[in-house]
MILUM-566860 format. One record per residue (C-alpha): residue number from 1; x, y, z; residue in one letter. Coordinates in nm, 4 decimals, decimal comma. Layout:
<atoms>
 num       xx       yy       zz residu
 NUM        X        Y        Z      A
...
</atoms>
This chain:
<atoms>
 num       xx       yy       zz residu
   1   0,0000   0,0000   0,0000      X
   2   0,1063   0,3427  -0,0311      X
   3   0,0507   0,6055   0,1677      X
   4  -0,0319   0,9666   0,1717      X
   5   0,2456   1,2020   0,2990      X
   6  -0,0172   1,4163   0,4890      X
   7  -0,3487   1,2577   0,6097      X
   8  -0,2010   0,9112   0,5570      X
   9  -0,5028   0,7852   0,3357      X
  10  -0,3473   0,4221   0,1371      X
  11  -0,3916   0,3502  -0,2272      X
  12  -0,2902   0,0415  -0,3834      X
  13  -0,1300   0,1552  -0,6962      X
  14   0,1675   0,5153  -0,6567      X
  15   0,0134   0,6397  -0,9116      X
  16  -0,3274   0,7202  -0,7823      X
  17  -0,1885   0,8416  -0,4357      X
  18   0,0319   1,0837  -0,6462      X
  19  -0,3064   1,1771  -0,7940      X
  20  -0,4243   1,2083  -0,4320      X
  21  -0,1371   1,4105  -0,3166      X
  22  -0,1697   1,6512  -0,6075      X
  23  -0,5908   1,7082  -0,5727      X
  24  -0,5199   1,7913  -0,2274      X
  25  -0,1404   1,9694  -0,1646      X
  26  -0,0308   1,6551   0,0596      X
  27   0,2960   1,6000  -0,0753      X
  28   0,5558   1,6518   0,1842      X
  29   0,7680   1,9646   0,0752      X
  30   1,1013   2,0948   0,1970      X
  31   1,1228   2,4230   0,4002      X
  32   1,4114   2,5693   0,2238      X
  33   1,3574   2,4589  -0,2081      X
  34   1,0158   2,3669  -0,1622      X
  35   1,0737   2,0565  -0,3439      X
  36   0,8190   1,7762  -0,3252      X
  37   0,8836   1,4161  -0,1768      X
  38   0,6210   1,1332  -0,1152      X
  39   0,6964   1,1032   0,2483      X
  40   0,8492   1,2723   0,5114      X
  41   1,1102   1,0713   0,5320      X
  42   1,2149   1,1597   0,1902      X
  43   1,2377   1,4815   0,2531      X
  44   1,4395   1,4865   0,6197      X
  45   1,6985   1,2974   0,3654      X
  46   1,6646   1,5334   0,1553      X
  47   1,7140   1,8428   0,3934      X
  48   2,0135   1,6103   0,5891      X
  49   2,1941   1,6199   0,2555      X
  50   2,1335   1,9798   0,1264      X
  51   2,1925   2,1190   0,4918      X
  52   1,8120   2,2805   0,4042      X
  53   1,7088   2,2434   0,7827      X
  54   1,6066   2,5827   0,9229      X
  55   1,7738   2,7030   1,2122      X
  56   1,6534   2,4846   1,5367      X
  57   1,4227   2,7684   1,7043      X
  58   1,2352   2,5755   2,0044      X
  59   0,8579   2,5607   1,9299      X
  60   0,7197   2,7407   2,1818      X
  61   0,9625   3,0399   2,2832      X
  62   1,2052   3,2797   2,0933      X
  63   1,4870   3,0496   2,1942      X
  64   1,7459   2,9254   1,8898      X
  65   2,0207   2,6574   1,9415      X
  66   2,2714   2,4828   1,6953      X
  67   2,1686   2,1552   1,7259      X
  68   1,8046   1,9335   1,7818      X
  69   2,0001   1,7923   2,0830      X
  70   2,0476   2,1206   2,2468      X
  71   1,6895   2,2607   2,1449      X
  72   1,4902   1,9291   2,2482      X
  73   1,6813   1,9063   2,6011      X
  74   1,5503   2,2778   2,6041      X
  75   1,1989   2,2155   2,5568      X
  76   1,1686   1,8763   2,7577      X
  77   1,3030   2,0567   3,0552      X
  78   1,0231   2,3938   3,0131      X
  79   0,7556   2,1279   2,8067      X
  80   0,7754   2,3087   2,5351      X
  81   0,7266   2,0954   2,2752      X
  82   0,4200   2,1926   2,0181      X
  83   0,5335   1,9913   1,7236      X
  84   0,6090   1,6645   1,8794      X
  85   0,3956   1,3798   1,9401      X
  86   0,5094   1,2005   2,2343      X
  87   0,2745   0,8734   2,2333      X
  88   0,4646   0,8118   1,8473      X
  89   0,7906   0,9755   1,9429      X
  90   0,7530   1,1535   1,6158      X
  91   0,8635   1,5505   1,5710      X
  92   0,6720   1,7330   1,3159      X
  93   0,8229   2,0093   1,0580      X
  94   0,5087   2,2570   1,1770      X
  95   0,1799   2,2584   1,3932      X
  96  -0,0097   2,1722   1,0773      X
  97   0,1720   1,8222   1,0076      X
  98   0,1300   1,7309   1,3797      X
  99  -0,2547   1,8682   1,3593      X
 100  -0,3118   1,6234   1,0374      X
 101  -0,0840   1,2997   1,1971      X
 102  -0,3100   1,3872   1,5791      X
 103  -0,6419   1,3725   1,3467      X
 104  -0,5373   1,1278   1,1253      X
 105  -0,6681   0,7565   1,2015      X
 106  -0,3357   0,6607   1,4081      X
 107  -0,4951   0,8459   1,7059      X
 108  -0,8432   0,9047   1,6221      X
 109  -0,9282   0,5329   1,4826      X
 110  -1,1913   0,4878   1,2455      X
 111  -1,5049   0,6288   1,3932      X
 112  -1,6308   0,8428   1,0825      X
 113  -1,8937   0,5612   0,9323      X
 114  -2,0525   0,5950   0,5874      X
 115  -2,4373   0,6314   0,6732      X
 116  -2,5422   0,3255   0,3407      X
 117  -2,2543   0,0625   0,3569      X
 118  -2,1317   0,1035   0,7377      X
 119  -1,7967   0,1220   0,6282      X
 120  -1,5641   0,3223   0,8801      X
 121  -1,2826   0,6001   0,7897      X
 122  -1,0448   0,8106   0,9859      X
 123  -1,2250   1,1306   0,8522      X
 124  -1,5196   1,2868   0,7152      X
 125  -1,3418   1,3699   0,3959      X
 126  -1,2086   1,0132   0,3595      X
 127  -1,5667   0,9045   0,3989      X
 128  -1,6952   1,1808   0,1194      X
 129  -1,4014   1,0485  -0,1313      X
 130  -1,5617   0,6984  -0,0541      X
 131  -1,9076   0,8336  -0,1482      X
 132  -1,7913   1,1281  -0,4086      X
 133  -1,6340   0,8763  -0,6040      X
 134  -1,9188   0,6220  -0,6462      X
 135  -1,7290   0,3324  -0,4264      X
 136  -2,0561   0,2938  -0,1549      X
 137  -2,2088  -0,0506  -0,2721      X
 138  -2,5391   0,0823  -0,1085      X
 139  -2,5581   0,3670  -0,2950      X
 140  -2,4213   0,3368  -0,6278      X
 141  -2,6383   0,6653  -0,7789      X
 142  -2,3802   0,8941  -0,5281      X
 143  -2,1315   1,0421  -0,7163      X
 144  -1,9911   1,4379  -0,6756      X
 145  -2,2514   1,5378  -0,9305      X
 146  -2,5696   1,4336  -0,7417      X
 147  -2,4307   1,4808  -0,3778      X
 148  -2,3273   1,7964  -0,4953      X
 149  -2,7176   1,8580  -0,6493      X
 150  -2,8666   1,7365  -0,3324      X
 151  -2,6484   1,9839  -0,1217      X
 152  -2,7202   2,3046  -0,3531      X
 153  -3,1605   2,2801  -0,3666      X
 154  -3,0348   2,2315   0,0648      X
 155  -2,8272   2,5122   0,0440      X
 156  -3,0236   2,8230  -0,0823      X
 157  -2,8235   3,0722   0,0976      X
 158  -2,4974   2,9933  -0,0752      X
 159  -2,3083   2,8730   0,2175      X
 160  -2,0996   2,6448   0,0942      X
 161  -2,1849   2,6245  -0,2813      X
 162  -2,1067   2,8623  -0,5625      X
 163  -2,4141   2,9445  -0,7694      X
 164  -2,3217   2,8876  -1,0994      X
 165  -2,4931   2,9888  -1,4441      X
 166  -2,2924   2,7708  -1,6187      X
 167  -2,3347   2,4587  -1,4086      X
 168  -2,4125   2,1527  -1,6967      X
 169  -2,5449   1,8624  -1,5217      X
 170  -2,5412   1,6045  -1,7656      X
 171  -2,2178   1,7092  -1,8616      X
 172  -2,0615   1,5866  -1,5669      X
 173  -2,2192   1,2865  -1,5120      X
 174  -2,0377   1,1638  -1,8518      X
 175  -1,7141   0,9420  -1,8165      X
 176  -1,4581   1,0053  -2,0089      X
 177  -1,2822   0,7259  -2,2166      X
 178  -0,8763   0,7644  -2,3326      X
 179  -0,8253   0,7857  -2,7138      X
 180  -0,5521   0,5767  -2,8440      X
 181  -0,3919   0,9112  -2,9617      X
 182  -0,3404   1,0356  -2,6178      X
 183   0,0021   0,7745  -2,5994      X
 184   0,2730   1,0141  -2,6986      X
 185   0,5427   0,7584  -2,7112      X
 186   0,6513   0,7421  -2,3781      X
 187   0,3621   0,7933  -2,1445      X
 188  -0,0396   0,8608  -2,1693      X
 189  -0,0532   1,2263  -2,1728      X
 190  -0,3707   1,4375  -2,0232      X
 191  -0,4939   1,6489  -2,2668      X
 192  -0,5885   1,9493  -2,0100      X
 193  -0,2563   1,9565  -1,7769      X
 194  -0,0283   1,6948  -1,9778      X
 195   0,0611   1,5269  -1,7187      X
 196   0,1968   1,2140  -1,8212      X
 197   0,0742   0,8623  -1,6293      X
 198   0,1961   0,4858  -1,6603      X
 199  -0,1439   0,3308  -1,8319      X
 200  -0,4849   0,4003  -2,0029      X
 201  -0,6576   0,3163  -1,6783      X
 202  -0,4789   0,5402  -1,4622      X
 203  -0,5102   0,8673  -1,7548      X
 204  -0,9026   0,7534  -1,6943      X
 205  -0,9070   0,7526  -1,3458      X
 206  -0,7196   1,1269  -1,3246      X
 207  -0,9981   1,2137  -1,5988      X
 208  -1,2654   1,1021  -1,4085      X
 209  -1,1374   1,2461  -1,1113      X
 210  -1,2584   1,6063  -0,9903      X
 211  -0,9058   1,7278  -1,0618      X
 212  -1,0245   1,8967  -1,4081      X
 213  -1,3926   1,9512  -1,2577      X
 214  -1,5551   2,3125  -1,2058      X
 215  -1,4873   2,4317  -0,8469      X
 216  -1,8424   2,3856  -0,6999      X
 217  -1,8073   2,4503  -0,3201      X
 218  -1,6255   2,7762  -0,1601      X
 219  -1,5134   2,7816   0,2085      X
 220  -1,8046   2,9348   0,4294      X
 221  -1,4999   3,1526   0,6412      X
 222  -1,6119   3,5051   0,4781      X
 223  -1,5509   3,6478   0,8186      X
 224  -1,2054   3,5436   0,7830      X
 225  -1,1587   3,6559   0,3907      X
 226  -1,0938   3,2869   0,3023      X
 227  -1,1604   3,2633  -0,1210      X
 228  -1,0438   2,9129  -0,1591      X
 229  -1,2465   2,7343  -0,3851      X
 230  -1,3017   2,3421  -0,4302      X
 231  -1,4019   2,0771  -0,6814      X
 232  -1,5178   1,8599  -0,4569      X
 233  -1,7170   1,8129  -0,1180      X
 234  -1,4427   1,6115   0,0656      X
 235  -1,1696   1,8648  -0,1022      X
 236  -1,3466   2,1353   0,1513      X
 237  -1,3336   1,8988   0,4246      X
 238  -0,9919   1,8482   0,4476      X
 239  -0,9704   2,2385   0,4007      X
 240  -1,1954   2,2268   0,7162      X
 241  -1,0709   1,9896   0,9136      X
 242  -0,6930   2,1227   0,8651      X
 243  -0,8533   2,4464   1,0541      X
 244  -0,6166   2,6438   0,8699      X
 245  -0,8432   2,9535   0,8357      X
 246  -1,0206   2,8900   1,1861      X
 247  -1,3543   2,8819   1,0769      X
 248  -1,4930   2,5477   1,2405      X
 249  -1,3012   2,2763   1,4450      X
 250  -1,2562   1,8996   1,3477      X
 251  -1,4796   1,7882   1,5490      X
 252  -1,7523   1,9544   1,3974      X
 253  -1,6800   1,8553   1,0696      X
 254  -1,6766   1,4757   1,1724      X
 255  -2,0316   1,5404   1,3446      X
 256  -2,1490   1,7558   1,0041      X
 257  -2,0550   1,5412   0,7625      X
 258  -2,3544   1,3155   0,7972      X
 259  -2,6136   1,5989   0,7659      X
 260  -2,4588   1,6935   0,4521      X
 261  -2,4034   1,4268   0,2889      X
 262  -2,7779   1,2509   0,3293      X
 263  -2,8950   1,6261   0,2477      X
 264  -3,0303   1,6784   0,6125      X
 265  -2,8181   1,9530   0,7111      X
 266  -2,4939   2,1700   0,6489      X
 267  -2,1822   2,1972   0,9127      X
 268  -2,3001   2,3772   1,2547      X
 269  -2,0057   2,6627   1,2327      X
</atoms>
């Protein structure tokens, strides 16, 4: 299986976690180059050989030290650690990784169950890629186009979806099939982004997927003067549930998701 840098989702095939990792900006990056690696391990090796670690500030105070050794002896003697997980013994390259790994099904478990097929996930956007993606054997009909129809007639005020003039329903329920021409001798090439991929099947899949899709749902933080915009339902979870703008905790999401999903109600921000 492989595994996703960030929330730690597990594909079967690279390819589609790549996929994963692009949709949603999981790739684990270095803080100096901003290069990209598949797992944070890659990248510590990465910023061990370039010498692209920062300089070791502790996490808490203004402190700054030469070494990890010096800086954690620092912080385990005034508890300062904020980007350390202590029941994994794992240190964290900012609050945002630890946030993820502390919400992420290592601590949390499975509790988020899809409300047709009972199956369980760490998180209420792994359970709306389950559903978004037309996986549920109990409800086959789900797919992003007809949650996504359910949740706009719910959704009159524009809370979460964009009103769109444009919006071609029977457009997107269409699959897309890969011509023969898109092999360009070395690799089957997307036609919108050109990103190259291994087989037919997986140049489907990343055609299929909302990737290429119009951005249907905005996040409800106007308060905040968040604009980010999202293809897909369980793309503005995981904007959610990250809390990076503050507008709702993770909690609430994983309580929410239900409602919205079975068109019974939106998030309680």
């Amino acid at each position: 299986m492989f595994e996703c840098a960030s929330c730690y989702d597990e594909y079967y095939y690279q390819e589609d976690c790549d996929e994963h990792m692009d949709d949603y900006g999981h790739w684990a990056e270095c803080q100096t180059c901003d290069r990209r690696f598949r797992t944070h391990r890659a990248v510590e090796q990465h910023m061990n050989a370039t010498n692209h670690w920062p300089r070791y500030e502790c996490e808490t105070c203004t402190s700054e030290f030469t070494s990890v050794a010096a800086r954690d002896q620092h912080m385990r003697a005034e508890m300062h650690f904020e980007r350390y997980c202590p029941d994994c013994d794992r240190h964290f390259m900012n609050r945002n990784n630890l946030h993820m790994h502390l919400n992420s099904k290592i601590h949390r478990g499975t509790t988020v169950v899809c409300p047709f097929c009972q199956s369980s996930f760490g998180t209420a956007s792994g359970a709306c890629t389950h559903l978004e993606s037309g996986a549920c054997p109990n409800a086959p009909t789900l797919n992003r186009e007809t949650i996504y129809k359910v949740i706009r007639e719910n959704d009159r005020s524009g809370m979460i979806t964009n009103k769109l003039i444009g919006w071609k329903e029977d457009e997107e329920r269409n699959k897309w099939e890969v011509n023969p021409n898109a092999y360009n001798g070395n690799s089957w090439e997307c036609y919108y982004c050109h990103r190259g991929f291994g087989s037919a099947s997986s140049l489907r899949s990343h055609l299929n997927s909302p990737v290429h899709k119009q951005k249907v749902y905005h996040c409800p933080n106007k308060l905040g003067s968040c604009d980010k915009q999202f293809t897909a339902l369980a793309a503005l979870f995981s904007h959610l549930e990250s809390e990076s703008c503050g507008m709702t905790r993770f909690e609430n999401v994983q309580k929410g998701y239900h409602g919205i999903v079975t068109g019974r109600g939106l998030i309680a921000f």
